[in-house]
Backbone as numpy.savetxt, mean C-alpha at the origin, in Angstrom:
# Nx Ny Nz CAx CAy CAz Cx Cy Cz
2.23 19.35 13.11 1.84 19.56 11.72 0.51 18.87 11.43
-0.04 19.31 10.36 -1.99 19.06 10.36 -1.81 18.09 9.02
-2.04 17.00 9.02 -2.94 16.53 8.26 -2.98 17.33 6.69
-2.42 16.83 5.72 -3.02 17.18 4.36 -3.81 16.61 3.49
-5.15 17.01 3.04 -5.93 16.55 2.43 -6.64 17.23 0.71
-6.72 16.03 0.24 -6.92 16.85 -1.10 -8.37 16.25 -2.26
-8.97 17.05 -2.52 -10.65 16.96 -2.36 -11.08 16.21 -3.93
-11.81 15.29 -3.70 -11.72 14.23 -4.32 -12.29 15.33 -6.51
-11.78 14.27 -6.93 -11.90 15.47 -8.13 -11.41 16.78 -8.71
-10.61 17.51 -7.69 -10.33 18.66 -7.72 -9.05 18.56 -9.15
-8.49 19.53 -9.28 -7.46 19.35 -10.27 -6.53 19.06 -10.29
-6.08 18.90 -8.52 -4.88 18.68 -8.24 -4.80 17.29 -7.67
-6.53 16.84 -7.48 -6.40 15.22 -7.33 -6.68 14.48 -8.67
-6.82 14.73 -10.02 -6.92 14.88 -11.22 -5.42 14.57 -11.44
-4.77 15.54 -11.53 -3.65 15.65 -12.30 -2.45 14.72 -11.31
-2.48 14.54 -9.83 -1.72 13.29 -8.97 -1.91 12.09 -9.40
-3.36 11.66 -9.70 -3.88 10.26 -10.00 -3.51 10.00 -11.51
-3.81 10.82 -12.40 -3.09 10.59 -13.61 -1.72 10.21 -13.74
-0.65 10.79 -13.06 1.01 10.64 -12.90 1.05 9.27 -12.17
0.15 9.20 -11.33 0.40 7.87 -10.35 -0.02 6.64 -11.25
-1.19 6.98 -11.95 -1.50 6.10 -13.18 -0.34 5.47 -14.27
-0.39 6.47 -14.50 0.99 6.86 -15.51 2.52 5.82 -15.44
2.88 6.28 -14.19 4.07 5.91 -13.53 3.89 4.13 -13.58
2.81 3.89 -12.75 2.88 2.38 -12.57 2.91 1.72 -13.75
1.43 2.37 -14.87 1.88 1.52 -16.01 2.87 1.41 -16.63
3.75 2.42 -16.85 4.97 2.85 -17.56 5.74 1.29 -16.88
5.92 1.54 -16.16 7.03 0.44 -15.50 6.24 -1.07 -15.79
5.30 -1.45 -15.29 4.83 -2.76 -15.59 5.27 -3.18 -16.59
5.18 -2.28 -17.89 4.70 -2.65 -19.24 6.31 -2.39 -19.87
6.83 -2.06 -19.30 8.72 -1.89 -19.46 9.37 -3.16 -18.86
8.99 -3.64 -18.24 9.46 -5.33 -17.63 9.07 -6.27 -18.81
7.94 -5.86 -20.25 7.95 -7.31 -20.65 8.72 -7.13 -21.60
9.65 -6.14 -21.61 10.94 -5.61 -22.43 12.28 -6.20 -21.90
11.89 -6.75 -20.89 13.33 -7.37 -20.14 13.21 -8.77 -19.74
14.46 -9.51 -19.39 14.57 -11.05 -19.25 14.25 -10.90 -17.46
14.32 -11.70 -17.23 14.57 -12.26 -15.77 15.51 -12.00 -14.81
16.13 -12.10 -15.25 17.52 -11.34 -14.45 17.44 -9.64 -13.88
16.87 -9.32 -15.29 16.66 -7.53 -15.33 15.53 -7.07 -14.85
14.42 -7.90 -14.52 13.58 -7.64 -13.90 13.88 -7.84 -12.51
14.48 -8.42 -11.95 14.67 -8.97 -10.65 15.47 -7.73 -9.88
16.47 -7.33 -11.02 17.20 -6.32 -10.71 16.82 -5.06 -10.47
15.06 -4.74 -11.52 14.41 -3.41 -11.79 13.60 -3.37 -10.54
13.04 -4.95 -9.65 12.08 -4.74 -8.85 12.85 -4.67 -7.54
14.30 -4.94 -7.31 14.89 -5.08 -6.10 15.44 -3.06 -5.69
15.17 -2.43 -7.42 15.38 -1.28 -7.53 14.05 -0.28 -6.86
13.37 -0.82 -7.23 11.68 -0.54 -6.46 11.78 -0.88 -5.50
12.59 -1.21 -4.56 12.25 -1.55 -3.50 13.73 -0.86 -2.50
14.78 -0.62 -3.24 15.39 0.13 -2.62 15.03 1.48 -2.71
14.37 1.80 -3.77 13.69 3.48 -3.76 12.53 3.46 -2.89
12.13 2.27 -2.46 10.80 2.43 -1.17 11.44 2.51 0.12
12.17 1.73 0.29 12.99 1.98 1.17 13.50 3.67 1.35
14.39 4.40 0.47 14.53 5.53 0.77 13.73 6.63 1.42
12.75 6.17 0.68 11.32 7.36 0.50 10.71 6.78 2.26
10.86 5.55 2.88 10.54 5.64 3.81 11.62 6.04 4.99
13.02 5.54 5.11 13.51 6.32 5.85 13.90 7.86 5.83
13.36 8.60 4.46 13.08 10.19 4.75 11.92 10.31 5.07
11.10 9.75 4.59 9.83 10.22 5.94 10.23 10.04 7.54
10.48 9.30 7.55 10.73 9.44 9.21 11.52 10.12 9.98
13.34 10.19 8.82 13.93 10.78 9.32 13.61 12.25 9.43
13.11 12.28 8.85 12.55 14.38 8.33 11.72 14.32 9.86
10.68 13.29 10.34 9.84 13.67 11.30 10.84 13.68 12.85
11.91 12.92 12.95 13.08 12.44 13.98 13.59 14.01 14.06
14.12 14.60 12.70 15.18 15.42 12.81 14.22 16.71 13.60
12.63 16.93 13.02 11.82 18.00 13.12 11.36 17.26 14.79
11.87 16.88 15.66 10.84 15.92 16.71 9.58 16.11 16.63
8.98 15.42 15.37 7.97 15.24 15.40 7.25 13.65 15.41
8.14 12.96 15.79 8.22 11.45 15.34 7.72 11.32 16.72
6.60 10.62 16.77 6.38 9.60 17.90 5.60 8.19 17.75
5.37 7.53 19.18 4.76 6.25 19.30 3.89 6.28 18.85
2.92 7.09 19.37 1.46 7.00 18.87 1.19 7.10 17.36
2.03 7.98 16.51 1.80 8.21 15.34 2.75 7.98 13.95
3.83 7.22 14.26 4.69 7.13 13.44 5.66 5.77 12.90
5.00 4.39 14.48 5.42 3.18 13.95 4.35 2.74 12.62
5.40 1.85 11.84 4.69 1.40 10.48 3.70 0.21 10.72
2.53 0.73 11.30 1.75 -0.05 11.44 0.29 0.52 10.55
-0.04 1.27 9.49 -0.73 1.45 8.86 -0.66 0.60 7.97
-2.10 0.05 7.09 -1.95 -1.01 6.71 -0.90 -1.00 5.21
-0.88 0.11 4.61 0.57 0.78 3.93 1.70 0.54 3.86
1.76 1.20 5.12 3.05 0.74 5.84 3.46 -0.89 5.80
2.72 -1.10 6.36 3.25 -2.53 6.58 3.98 -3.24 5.51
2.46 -2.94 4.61 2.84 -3.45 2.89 3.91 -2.68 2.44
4.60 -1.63 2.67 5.46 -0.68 2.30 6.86 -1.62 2.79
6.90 -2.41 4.35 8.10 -3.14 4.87 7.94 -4.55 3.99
7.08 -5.29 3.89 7.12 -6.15 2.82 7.66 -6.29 1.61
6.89 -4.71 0.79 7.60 -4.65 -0.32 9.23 -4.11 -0.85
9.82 -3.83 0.55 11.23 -3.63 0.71 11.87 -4.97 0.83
11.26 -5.63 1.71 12.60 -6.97 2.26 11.78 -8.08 1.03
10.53 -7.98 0.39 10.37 -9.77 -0.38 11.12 -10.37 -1.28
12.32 -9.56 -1.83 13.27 -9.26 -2.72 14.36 -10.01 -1.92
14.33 -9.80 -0.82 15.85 -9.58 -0.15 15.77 -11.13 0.63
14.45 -11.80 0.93 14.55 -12.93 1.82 13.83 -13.71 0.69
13.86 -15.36 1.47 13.55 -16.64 0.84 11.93 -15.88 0.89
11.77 -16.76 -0.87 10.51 -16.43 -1.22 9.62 -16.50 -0.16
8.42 -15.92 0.25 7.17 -16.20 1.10 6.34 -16.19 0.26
5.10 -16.98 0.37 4.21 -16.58 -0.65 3.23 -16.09 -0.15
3.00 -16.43 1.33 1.85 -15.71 1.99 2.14 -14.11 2.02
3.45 -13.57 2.29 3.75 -12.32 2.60 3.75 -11.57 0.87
3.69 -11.81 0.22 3.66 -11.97 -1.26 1.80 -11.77 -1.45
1.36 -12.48 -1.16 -0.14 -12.09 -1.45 -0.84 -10.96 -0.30
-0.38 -11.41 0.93 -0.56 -9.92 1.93 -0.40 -8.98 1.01
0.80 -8.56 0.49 1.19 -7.24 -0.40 0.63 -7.39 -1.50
-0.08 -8.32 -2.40 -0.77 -8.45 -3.38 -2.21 -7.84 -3.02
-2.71 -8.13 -2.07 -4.10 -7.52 -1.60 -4.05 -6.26 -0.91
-3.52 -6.41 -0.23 -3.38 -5.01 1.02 -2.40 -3.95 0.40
-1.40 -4.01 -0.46 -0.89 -3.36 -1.24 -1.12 -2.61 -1.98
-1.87 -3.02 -2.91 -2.70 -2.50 -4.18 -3.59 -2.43 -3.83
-4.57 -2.70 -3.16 -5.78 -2.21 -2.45 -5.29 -1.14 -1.40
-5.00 -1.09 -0.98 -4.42 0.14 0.16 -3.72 1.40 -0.54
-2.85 0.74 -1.35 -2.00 2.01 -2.34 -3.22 2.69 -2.96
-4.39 2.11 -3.59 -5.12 2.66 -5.02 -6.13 3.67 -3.86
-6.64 3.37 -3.07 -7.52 3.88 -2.07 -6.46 4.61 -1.01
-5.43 4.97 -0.72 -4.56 6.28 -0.53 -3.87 7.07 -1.80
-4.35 6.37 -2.83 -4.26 7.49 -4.15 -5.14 8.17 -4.45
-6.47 7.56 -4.24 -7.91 8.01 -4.88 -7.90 8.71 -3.23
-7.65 8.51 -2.26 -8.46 9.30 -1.07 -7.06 10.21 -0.48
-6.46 10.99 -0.90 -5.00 10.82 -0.58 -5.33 11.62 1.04
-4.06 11.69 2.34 -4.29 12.07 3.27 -2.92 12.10 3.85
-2.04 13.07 3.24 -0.41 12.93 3.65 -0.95 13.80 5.19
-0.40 12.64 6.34 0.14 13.53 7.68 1.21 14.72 7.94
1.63 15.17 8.85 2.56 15.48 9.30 2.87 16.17 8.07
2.29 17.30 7.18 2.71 18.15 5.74 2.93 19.14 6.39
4.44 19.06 6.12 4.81 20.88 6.23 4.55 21.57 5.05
4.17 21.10 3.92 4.04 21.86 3.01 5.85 21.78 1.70
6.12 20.78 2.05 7.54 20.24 1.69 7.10 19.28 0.16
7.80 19.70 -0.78 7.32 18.75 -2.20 7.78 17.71 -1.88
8.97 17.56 -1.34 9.57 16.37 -1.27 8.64 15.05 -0.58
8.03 15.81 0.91 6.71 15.10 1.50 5.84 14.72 0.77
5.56 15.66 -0.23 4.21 15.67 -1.34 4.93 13.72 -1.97
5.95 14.42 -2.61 6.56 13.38 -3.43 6.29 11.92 -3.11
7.09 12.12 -1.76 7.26 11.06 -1.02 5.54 9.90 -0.92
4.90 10.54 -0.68 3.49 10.08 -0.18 3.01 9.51 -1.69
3.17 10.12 -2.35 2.90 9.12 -3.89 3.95 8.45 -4.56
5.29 8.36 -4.26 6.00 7.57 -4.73 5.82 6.04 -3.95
5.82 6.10 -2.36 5.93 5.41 -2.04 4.19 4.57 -1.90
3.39 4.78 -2.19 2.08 4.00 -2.33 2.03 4.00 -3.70
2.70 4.64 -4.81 2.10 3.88 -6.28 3.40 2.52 -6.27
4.42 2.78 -5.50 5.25 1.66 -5.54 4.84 0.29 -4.64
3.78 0.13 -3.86 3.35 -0.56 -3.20 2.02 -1.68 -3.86
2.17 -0.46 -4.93 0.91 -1.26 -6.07 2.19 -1.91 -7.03
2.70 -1.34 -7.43 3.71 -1.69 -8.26 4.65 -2.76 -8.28
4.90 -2.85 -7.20 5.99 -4.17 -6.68 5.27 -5.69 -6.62
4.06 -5.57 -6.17 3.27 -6.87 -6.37 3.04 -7.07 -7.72
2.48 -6.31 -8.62 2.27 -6.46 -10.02 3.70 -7.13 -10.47
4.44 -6.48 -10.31 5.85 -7.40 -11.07 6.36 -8.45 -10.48
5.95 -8.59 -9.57 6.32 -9.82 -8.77 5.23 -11.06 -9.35
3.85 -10.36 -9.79 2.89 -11.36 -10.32 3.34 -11.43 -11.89
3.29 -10.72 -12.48 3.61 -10.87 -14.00 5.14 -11.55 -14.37
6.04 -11.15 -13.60 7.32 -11.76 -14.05 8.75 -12.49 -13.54
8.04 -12.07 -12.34 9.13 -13.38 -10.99 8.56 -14.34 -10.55
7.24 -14.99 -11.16 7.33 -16.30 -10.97 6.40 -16.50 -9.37
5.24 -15.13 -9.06 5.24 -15.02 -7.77 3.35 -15.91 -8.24
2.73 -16.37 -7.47 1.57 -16.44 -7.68 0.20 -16.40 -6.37
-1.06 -16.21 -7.12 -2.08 -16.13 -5.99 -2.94 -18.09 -5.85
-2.34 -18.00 -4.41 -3.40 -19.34 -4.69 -4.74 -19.81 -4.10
-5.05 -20.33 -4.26 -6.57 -20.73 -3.87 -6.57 -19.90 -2.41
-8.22 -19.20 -2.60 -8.41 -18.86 -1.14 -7.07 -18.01 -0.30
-6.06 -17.60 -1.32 -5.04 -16.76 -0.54 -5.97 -15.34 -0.05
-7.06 -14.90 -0.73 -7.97 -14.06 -0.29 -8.78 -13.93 0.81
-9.52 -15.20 1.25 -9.78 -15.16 2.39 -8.72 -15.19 3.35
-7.61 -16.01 3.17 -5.54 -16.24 3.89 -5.84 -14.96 4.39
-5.59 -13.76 3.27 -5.42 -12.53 3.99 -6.25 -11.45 4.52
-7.60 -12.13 4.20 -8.39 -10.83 5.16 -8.43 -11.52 6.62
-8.16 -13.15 7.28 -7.88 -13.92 7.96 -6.80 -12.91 8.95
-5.21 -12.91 8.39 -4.36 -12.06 8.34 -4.85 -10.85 8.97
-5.67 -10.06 8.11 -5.69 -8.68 8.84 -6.47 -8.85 9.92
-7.15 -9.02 9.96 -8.42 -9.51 11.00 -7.33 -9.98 11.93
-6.47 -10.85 12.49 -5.70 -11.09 13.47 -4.79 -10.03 13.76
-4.41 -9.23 13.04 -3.65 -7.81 12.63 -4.32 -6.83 14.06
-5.61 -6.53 13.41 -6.77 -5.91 13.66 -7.09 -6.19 15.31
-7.13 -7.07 15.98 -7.14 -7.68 17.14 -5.97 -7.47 17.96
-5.02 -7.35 17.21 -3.80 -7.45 18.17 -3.65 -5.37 18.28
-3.85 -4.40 16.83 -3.85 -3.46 17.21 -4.69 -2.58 17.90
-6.22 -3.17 18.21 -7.10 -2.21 18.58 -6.46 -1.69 20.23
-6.40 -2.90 21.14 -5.53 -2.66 22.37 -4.54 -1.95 22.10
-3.48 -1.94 21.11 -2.39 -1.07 21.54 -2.75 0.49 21.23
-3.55 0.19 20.41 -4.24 2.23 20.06 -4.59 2.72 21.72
-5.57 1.81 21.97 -6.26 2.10 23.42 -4.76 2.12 24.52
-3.67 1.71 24.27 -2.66 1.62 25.24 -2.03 3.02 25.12
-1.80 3.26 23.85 -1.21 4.58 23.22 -1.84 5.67 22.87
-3.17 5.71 22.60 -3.60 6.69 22.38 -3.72 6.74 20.52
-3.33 5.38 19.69 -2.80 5.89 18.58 -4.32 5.68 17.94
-3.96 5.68 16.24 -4.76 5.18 15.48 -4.68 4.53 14.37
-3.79 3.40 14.74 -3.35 2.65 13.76 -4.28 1.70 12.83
-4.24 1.99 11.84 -5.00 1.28 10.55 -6.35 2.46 11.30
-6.54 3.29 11.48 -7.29 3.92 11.78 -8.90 3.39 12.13
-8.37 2.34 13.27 -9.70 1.59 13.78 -10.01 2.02 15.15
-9.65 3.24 15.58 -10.57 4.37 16.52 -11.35 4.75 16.11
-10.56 5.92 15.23 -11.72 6.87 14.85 -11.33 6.52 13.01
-12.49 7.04 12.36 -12.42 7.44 11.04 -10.67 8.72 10.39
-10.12 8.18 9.21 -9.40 9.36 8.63 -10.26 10.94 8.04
-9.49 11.47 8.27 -10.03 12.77 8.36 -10.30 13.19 6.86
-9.40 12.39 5.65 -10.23 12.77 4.45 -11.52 11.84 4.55
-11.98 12.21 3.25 -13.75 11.40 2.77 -13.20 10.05 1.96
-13.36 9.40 2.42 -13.12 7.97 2.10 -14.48 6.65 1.72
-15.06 6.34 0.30 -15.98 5.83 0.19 -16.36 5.14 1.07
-15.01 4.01 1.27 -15.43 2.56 1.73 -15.63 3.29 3.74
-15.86 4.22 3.97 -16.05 4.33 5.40 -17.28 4.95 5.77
-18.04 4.38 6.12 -19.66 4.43 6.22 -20.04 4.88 7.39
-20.55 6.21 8.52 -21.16 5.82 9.93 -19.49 5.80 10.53
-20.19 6.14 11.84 -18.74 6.25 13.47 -18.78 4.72 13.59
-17.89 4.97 14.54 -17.21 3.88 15.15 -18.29 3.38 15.88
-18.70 2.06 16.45 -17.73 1.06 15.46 -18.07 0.59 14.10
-19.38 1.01 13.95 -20.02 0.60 12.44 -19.17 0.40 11.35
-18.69 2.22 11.27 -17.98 1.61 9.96 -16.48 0.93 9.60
-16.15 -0.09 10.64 -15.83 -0.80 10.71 -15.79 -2.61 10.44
-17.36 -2.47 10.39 -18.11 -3.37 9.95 -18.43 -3.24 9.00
-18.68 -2.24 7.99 -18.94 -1.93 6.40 -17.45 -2.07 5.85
-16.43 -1.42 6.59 -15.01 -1.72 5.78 -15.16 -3.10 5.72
-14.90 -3.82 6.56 -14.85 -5.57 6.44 -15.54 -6.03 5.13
-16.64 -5.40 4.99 -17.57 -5.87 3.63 -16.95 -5.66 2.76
-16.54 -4.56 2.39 -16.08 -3.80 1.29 -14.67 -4.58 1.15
-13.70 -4.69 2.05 -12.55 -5.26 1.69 -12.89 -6.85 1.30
-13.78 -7.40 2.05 -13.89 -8.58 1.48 -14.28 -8.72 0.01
-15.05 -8.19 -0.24 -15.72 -8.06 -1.77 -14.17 -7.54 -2.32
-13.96 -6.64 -2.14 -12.61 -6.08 -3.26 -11.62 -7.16 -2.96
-11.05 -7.93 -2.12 -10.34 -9.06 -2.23 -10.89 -10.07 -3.13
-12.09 -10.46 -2.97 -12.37 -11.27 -3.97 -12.41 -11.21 -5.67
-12.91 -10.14 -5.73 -13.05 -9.37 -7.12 -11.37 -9.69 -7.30
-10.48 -9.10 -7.06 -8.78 -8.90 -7.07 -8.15 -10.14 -7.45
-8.90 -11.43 -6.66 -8.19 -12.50 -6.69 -8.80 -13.37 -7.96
-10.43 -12.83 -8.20 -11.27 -13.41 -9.36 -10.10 -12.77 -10.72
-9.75 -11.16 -10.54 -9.25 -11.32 -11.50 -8.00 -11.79 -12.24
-7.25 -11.78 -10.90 -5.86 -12.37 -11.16 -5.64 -13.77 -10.82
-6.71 -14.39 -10.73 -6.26 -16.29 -10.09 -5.56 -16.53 -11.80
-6.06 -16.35 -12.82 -5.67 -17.14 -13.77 -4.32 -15.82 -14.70
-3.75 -15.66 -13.88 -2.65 -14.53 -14.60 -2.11 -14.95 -15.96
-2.73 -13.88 -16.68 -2.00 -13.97 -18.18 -0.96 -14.71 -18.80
-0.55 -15.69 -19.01 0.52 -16.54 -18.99 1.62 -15.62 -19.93
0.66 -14.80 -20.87 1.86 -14.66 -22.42 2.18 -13.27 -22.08
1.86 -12.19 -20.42 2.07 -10.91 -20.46 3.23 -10.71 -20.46
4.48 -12.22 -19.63 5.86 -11.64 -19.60 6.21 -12.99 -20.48
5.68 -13.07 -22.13 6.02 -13.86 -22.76 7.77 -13.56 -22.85
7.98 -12.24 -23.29 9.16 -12.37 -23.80 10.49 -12.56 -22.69
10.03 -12.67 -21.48 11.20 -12.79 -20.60 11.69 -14.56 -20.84
């Protein structure tokens, strides 16, 4: 199955980004309607619906054998943030794994919303579905975890995690070259048009680094001092 891509502006990337818009705020802004308890309960709910949405992606690719090594362990940087934002609920607080998904989360979710690039599309809504439920929930789960469980960013957790990927990054370039894959897609370029990817390999590789660094910082400039009174009423 080929690759689905959908062209930046068009009406149908218009009218996805609006719902995806939509959706996240709706929910953020519905938590400062609830205590503590009920939030804990709404975000452990976000995270069992990420969970779903990821074992039908896979299982759909298992049942169709279309599932393999090279292309289907959760090692996109998504993904990853996608297994985070399932278990941070479920285990003793981390706070490093907590800001990983604070940066790489919402930075990764908003830039596979704005650049979207569902694989493996049979042309299935549910696939469609799937591919934006589960990255606006990847933005989503850190936000409530920052506004109302008590989660926070601390000094320099920004450089922490581009540190993080960068060791990430090292450990996967060899296994692509072992497998053939293209995980976090540091072979080759993704096949949609993606701002932050400048020039072949390896260049724009070296412009992503820029770009994520700057957008980590910006991210952490704006959230170091989090709103104290947004989840006044919990």
């Amino acid at each position: 199955m080929d690759s689905y891509t959908i062209e930046f502006l068009s009406n149908e990337w218009i009218r996805n980004t609006l719902i995806s818009v939509f959706f996240i705020s709706f929910f953020v802004l519905i938590g400062k309607l609830l205590n503590e308890k009920q939030n804990i309960k709404t975000a452990r709910l976000f995270s069992l619906i990420l969970l779903i949405s990821t074992l039908f992606s896979h299982s759909g690719n298992i049942i169709s054998n279309q599932w393999t090594i090279r292309e289907h362990l959760p090692l996109h940087l998504c993904s990853i943030n996608s297994l985070i934002c399932i278990l941070i609920l479920f285990i003793k607080k981390n706070k490093s794994l907590f800001e990983f998904s604070f940066y790489g989360g919402i930075i990764g979710g908003i830039v596979a919303i704005l650049t979207p690039q569902i694989n493996d599309y049979d042309g299935s809504i549910l696939e469609y579905l799937v591919y934006y439920m589960s990255h606006s929930l990847i933005i989503l789960i850190p936000f409530y975890l920052l506004f109302y469980l008590n989660f926070n960013l601390r000094p320099y957790s920004w450089l922490k995690t581009i540190l993080y990927l960068n060791i990430l990054m090292v450990i996967l370039m060899p296994l692509n070259y072992l497998i053939k894959s293209n995980y976090m897609y540091l072979n080759r370029p993704p096949k949609v048009n993606n701002p932050l990817i400048i020039g072949e390999w390896p260049y724009y590789l070296i412009y992503f680094e820029v770009f994520i660094l700057i957008l980590f910082l910006i991210t952490f400039w704006i959230f170091k001092k989090k709103n104290s009174n947004f989840g006044s009423n919990n």
